[in-house]
C-alpha atoms as one frame of an Amber mdcrd trajectory, in Angstrom:
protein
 133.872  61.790 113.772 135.867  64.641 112.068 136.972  64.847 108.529 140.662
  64.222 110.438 138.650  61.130 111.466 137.560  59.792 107.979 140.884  59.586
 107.003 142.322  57.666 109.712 144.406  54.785 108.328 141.432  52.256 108.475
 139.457  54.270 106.544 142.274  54.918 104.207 141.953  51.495 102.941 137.740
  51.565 102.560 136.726  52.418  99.084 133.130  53.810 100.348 134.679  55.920
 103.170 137.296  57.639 101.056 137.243  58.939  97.440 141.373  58.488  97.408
 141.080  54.609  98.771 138.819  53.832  96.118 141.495  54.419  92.984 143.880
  51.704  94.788 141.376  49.148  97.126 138.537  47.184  95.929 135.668  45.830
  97.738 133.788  42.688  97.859 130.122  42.343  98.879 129.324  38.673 100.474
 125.664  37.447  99.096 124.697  35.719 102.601 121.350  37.617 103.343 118.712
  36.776 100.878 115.732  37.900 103.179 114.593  41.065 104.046 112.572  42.541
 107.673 110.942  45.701 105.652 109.975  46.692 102.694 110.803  49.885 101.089
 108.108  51.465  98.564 111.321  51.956  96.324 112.759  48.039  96.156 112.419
  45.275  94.127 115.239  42.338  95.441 116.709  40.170  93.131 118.303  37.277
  94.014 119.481  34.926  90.329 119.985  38.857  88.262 123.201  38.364  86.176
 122.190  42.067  84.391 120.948  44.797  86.885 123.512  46.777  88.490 121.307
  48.681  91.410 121.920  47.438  95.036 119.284  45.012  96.434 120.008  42.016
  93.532 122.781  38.939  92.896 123.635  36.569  90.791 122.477  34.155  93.949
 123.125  33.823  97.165 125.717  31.983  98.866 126.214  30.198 102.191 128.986
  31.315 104.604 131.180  28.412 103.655 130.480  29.490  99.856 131.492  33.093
 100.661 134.401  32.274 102.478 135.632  30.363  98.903 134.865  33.248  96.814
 136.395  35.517  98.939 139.826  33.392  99.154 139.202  33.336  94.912 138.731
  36.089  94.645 141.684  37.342  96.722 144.059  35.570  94.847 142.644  37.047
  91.619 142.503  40.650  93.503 145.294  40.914  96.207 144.549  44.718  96.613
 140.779  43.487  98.131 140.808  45.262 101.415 137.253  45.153 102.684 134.549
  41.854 102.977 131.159  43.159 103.234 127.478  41.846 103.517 125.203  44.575
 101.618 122.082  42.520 101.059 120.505  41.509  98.821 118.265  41.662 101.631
 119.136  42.683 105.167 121.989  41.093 106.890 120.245  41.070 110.393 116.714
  39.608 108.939 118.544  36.618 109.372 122.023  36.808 111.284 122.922  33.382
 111.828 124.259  33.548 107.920 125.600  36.718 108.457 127.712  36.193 112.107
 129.109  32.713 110.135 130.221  34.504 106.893 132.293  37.222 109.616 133.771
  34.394 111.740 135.052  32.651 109.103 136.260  36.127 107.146 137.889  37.020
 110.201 139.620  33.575 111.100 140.591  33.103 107.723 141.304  36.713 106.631
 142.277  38.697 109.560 143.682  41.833 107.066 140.656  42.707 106.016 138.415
  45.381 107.155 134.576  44.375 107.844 131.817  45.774 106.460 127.818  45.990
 106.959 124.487  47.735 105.412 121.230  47.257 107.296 118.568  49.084 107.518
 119.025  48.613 111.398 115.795  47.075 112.341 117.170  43.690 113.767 120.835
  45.287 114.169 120.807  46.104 117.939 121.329  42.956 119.836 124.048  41.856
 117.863 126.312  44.958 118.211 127.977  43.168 120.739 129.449  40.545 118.548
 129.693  43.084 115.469 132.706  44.298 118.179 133.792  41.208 119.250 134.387
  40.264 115.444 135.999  43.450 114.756 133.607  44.970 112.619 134.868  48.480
 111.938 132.134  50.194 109.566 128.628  49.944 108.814 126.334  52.010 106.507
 122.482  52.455 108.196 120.015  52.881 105.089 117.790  55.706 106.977 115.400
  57.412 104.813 113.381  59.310 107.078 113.399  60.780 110.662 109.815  62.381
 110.116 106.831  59.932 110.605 104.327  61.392 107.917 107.137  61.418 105.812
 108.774  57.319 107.112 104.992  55.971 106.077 105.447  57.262 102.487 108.456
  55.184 102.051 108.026  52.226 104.397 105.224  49.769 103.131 105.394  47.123
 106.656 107.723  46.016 108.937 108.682  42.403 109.922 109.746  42.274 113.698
 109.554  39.230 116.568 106.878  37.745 113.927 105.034  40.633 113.965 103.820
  42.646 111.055 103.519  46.117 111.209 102.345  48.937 109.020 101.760  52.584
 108.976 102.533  54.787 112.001 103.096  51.742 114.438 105.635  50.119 111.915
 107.797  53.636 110.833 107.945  54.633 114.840 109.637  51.089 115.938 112.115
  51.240 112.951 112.940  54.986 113.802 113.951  54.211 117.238 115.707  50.726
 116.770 117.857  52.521 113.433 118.373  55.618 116.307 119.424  53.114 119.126
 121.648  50.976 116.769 123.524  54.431 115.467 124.190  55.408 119.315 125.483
  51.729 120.462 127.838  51.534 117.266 129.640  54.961 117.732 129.913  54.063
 120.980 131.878  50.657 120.078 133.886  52.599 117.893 132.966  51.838 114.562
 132.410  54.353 112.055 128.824  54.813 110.467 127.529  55.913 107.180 124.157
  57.173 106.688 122.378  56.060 102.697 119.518  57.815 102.284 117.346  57.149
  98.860 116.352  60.572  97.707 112.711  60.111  96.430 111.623  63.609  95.073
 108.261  64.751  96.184 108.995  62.121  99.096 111.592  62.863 101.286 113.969
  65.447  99.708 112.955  67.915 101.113 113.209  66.324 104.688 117.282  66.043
 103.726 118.370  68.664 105.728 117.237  67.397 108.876 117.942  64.437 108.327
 121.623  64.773 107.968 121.424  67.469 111.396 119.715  64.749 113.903 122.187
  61.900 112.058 125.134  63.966 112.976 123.977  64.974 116.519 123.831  61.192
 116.854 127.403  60.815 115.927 126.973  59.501 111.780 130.689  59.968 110.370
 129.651  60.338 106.782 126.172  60.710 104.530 125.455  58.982 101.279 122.292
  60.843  99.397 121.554  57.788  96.327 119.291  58.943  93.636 115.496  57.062
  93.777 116.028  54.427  90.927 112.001  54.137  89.830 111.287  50.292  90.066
 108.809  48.910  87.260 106.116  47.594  89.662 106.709  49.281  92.833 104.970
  51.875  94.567 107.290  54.494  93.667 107.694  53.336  90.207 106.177  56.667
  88.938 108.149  58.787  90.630 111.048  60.279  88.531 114.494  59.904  90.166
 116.182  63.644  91.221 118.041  65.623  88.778 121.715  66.015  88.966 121.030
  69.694  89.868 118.656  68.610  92.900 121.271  65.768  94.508 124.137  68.876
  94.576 122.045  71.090  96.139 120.570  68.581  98.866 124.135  67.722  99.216
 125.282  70.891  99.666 122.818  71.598 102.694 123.421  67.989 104.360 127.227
  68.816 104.103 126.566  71.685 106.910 125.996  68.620 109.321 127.942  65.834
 107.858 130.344  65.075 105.296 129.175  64.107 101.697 130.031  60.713  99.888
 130.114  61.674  96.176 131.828  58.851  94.232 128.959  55.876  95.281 128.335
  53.557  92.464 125.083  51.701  93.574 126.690  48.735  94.242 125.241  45.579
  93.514 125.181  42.980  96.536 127.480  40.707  95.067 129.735  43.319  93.579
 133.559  42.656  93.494 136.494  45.306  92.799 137.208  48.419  92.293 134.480
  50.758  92.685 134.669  51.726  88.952 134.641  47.990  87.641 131.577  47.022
  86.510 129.408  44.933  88.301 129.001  42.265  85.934 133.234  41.600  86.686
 132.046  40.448  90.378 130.010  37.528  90.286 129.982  34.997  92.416 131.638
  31.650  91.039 128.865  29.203  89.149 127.175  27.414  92.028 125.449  24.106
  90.247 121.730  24.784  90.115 119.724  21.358  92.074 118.788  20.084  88.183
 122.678  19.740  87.552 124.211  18.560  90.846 125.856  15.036  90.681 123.841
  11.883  91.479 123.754  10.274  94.648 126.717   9.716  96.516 127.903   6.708
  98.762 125.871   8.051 101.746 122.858   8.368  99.405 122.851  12.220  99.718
 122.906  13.922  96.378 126.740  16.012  96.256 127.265  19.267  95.532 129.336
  20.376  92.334 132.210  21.924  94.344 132.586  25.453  93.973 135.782  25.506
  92.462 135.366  23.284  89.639 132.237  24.822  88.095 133.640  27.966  86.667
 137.021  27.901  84.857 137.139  31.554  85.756 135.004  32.067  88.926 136.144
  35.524  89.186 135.106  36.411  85.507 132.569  34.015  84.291 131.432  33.647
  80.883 128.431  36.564  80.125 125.117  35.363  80.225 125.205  32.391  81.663
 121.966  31.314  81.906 120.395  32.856  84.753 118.151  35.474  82.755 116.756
  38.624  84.074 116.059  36.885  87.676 112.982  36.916  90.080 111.672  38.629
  93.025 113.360  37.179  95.976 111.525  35.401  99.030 109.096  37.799 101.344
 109.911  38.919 104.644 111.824  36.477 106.998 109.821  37.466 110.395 112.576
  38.217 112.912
């Protein structure tokens, strides 16, 4: 896809996808997929953190009926909201039953909207099909390296068909299952952003190439996000890229594909403009089990409903009890 391309009227309205859509449309990310199928020597997921702003955490996690109520809130709170998306905090595909609800009921419910994914592509394949059946019109593909010697440095094991794989083995199945999805979603027609996490020392010098072999593949657009060093993961002692570093690797990616240069590390439960902070887009209260209602006439304990727990679901109180979070759940096994 062409720069002509990028600013076709879809893409007009996506915030990620165009620098002049972001001043006047907001997003909002859909926490559905608390699991995750790899793990990256750079993340740390958190899944009850009221006070990072870094993608990979939440506030918590919501089921598809949930999101469809926050995302009808929300709405009414936000009528220029033109995109739904489901950005983590772990991978949508890990597991998609979650993920395929939340977009049937966005799309039955919400048909204005544009759709929106982030994967890291590894369980993404088989479900293109009903990605284009739902209308599904963007994704972003989190590929961080093309290059096996330098895939192991950044890829700790992969979780596939209840296998788990490491090293060689596990980099070599991701690269050609991220490389397959890529090819089957430009040729449904839906337009494809490339993140890659520039580690320095890692991968930035591998850039370059990266961003040729994406394009040759047909990637629309290429996101370059500065490493954000993780207390307590393997790359926690690696200092993120200078400013002077991410223009010049941006500069040589943007002879293969174009740049995105306004990305705010979304959190996956952000809501807004791209420029509100991300502690304006949590999720309304959900009642924790300790404070849900006693039993009801069926003897099954009920639910606080989602709409009377929060006089302001869209912009809840600060600090409201969560505290800093915890690592979320390991690997789901798909």
């Amino acid at each position: 896809m062409t720069l002509v391309a990028l600013a076709s009227a879809a893409c007009a309205r996506h915030p990620c996808f165009s620098p002049h859509a972001s001043r006047g449309h907001g997003r909002i990310h859909l926490a559905v997929a608390p699991d995750c199928n790899i793990q990256c020597r750079y993340c740390d997921r958190r899944l009850d953190c009221p006070n990072e702003s870094r993608p990979g955490v939440a506030s918590r996690v919501l089921t598809p009926m949930q999101a469809l109520e926050h995302l009808s809130l929300a709405r009414q709170a936000r009528p220029w909201l033109s995109v739904a998306g489901i950005a983590g905090p772990g991978d949508p595909f890990c597991e998609p039953e979650s993920t395929l609800r939340t977009l049937e009921l966005v799309r039955a419910s919400h048909p204005d909207l544009l759709l929106c994914l982030s994967s890291n592509g590894l369980g993404l394949l088989e479900h293109i099909p009903r990605l284009l059946d739902l209308g599904v019109g963007f994704m972003t593909l989190t590929i961080n390296a093309i290059d096996a010697k330098v895939g192991k440095e950044i890829y700790a094991w992969i979780s596939h068909q209840g296998l788990r794989l490491t090293g060689g083995a596990a980099f070599e199945l991701l690269r050609e299952r991220q490389l397959a999805a890529l090819v089957a979603l430009k040729a449904g027609g839906v337009t494809v952003k490339i993140n890659t996490v520039v580690a320095p020392g890692v991968n930035d010098r591998h850039v370059p190439e990266l961003a040729r072999q994406m394009a040759a593949l047909g990637a629309d657009l290429m996101n370059l996000i500065p490493l954000i060093p993780l207390p307590g993961t393997a790359l926690a002692r690696v200092r993120p890229p200078s400013r002077e570093l991410m223009e010049d690797l941006r500069r040589s990616a943007a002879r293969f594909l174009p740049q995105m240069r306004h990305c705010r590390r979304c959190r996956a439960d952000a809501v807004g403009l791209l420029d509100e902070t991300s502690a304006d887009g949590y999720p309304p209260r959900i009642a924790p089990p300790s404070s849900r209602r006693g039993p009801s006439r069926r003897g099954k304990p009920e639910e606080e409903p989602l709409n009377n727990v929060a006089a302001d679901p869209i912009h809840p109180p600060p600090g409201d009890g969560l505290g800093q979070g915890r690592p979320g759940p390991g690997e789901c096994g798909r």
